[in-house]
C-alpha distance (Angstrom), angle and dihedral (degrees) to the residues before:
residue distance angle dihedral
X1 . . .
X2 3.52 . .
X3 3.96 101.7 .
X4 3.97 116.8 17.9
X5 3.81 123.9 -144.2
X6 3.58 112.6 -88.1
X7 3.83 91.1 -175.3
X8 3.85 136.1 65.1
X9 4.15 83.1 -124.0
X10 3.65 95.5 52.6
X11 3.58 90.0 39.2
X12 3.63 86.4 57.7
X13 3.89 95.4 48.5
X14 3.47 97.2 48.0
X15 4.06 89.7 52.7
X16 3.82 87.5 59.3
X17 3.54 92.9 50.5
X18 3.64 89.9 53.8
X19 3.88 93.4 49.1
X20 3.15 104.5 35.7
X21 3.81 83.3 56.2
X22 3.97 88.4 45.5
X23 3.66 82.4 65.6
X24 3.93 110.2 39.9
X25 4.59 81.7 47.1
X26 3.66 78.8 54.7
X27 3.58 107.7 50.9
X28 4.01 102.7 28.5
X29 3.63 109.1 6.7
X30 3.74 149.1 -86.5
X31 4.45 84.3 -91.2
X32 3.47 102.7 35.5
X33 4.14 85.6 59.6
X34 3.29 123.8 93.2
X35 3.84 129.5 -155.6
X36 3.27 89.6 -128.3
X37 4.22 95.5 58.4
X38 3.70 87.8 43.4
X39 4.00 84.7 57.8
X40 3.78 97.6 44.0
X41 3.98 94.7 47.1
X42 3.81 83.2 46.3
X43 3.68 96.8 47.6
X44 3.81 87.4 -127.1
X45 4.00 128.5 136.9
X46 3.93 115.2 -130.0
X47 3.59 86.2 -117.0
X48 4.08 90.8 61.5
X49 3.74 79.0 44.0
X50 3.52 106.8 57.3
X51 4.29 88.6 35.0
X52 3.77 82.2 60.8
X53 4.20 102.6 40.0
X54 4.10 129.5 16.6
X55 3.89 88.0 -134.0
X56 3.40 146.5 -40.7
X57 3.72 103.5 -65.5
X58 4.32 85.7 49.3
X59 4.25 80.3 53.2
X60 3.69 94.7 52.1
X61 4.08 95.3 43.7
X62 4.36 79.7 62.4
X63 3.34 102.6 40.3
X64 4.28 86.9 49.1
X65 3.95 79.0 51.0
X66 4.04 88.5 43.5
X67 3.82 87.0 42.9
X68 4.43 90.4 47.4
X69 3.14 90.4 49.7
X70 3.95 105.9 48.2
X71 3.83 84.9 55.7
X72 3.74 105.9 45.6
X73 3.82 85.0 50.0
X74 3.99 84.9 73.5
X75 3.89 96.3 21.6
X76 4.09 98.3 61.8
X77 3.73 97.6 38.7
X78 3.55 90.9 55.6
X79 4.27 96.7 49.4
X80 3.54 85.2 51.9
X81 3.24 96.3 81.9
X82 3.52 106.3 43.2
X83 3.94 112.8 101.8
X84 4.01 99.4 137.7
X85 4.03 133.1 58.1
X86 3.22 82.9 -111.1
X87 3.54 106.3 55.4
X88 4.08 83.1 53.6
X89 3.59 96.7 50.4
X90 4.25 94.8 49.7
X91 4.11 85.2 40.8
X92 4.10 81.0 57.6
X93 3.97 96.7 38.0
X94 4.09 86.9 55.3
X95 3.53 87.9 49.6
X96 3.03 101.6 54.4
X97 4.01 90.7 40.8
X98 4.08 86.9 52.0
X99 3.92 90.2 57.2
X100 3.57 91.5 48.1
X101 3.37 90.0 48.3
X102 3.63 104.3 39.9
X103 4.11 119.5 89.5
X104 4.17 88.0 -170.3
X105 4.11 97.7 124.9
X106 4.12 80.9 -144.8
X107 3.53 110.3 68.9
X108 3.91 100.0 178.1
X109 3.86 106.3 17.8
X110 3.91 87.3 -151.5
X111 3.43 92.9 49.6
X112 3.16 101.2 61.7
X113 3.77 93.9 51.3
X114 3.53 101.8 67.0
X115 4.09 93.0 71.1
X116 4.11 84.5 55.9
X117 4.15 96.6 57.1
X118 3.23 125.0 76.5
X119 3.72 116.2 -168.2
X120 4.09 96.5 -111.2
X121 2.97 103.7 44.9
X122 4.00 108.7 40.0
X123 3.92 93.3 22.8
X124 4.20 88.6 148.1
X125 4.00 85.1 44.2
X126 3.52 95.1 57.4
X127 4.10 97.2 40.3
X128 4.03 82.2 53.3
X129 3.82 97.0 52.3
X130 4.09 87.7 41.3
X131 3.68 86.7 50.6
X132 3.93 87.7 51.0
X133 3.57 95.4 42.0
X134 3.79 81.7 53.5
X135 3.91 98.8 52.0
X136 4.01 85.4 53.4
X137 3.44 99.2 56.4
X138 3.49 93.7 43.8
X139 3.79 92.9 55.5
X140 4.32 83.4 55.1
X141 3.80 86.5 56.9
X142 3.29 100.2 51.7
X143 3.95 92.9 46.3
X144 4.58 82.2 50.5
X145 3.56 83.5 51.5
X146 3.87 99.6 55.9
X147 3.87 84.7 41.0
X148 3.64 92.5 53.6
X149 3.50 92.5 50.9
X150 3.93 88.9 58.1
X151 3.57 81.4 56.7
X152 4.42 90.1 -107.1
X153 3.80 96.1 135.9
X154 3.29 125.4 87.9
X155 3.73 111.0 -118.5
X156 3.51 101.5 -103.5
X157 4.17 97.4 42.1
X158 3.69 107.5 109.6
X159 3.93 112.7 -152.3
X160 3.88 99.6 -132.8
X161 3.83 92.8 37.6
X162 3.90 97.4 49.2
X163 3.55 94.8 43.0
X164 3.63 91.4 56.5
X165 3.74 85.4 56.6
X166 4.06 95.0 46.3
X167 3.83 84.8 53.3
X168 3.88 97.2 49.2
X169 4.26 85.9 45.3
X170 4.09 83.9 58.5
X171 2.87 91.4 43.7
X172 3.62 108.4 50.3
X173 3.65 87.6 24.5
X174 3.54 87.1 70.2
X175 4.21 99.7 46.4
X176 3.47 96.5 53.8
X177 4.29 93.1 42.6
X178 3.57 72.5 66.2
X179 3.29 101.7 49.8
X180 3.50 89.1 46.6
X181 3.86 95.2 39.4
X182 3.86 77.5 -136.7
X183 3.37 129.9 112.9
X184 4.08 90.8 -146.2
X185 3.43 98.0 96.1
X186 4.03 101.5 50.7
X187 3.71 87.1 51.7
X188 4.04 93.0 47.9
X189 4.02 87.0 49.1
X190 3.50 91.5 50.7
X191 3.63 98.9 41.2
X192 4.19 94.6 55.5
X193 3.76 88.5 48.6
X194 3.80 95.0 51.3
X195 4.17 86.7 44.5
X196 3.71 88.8 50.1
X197 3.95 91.2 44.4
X198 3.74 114.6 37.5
X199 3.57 135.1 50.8
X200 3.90 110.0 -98.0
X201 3.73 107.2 -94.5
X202 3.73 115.3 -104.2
X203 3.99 107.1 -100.0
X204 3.46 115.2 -126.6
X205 3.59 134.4 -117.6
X206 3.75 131.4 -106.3
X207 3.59 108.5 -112.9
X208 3.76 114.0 -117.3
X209 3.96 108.7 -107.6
X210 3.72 123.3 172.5
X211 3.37 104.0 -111.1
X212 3.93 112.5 -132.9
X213 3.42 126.6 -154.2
X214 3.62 116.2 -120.8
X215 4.07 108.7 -144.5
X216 3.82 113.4 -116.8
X217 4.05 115.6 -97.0
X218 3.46 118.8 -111.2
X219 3.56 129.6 -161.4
């Protein structure tokens, strides 16, 4: 962005530019969208357009930012409270019920992006959605590291390593649950990466019943 709002009504204009590009990137592409769409679904003028943003490629580096920041909003909150196995294994069990659930064609808005930049072109774009990419996995680690300290980990899962693996099992969890339209393969993903991460959970004992003895049948 190459001149920021200084008012709350160019604030507001230049957050519908940014989602009303979210949502054409979404549905038809970062190159199949024109400045022009992104201004009419925006109800913005090229002029407020090119006040706002050099050109496209300085657009898309923001609305990856826009995009980042959206979804760490929701991602960091919820790592923050992880500190026990079992915290991570219900934060992957609602995960995996959320994409079941969920009948958004994007699963992980950042995700999605990375097919759409090439590294000429949308350089900035791609150092923002590394950046992001970055934040998230961090936010894992420090949940492994309160879980290690709880003694959760197995001995030789390393908090920064292993959460770049839990990340990648989300993350390609989720593209081929959409290849499959089945959400088998996000829950097998995260599955091995919890086995190969966390302490097996404790099994629980039968309860003691008193067994009763059911009388023969006769006929």
């Amino acid at each position: 962005m190459i001149t920021a709002p200084s008012t709350d009504r160019g604030r507001a204009t230049v957050t519908r530019i940014l989602e009303a590009a979210c949502v054409l990137f979404a549905r038809q592409g970062v190159r199949a969208t024109t400045l022009d769409q992104i201004g009419s679904a925006a109800g913005a003028g090229r002029s407020q357009l090119y006040h706002f943003f050099a050109d496209k490629a300085d657009l898309v580096a923001d609305v990856v930012g826009f995009q980042v920041e959206r979804v760490l909003a929701s991602v960091e909150p919820s790592f923050d409270t992880v500190s026990t196995a079992d915290d991570l294994r219900t934060w992957c069990a609602n995960a995996v019920r959320e994409h079941a659930s969920s009948i958004d064609p994007i699963r992980c808005p950042i995700g999605s992006l990375i097919y759409e930049l090439d590294s000429t072109d949308h350089g900035l774009a791609r150092a923002a959605l590394k950046a992001g990419f970055a934040r998230w996995e961090q936010a894992i680690a420090n949940a492994l590291g309160r879980i290690a300290d709880r003694g959760g980990l197995r001995p030789e899962a390393d908090p920064t390593r292993s959460a770049a693996g839990l990340l990648a099992a989300y993350q390609g969890g989720m593209l081929l649950a959409d290849v499959h339209n089945d959400v088998a393969p996000l829950r097998h993903a995260l599955d091995t990466a919890l086995a190969a991460t966390l302490q097996p959970a404790p099994r629980q004992r039968p309860s003691r019943t008193t067994a009763r003895t059911q009388p023969d049948a006769t006929h």
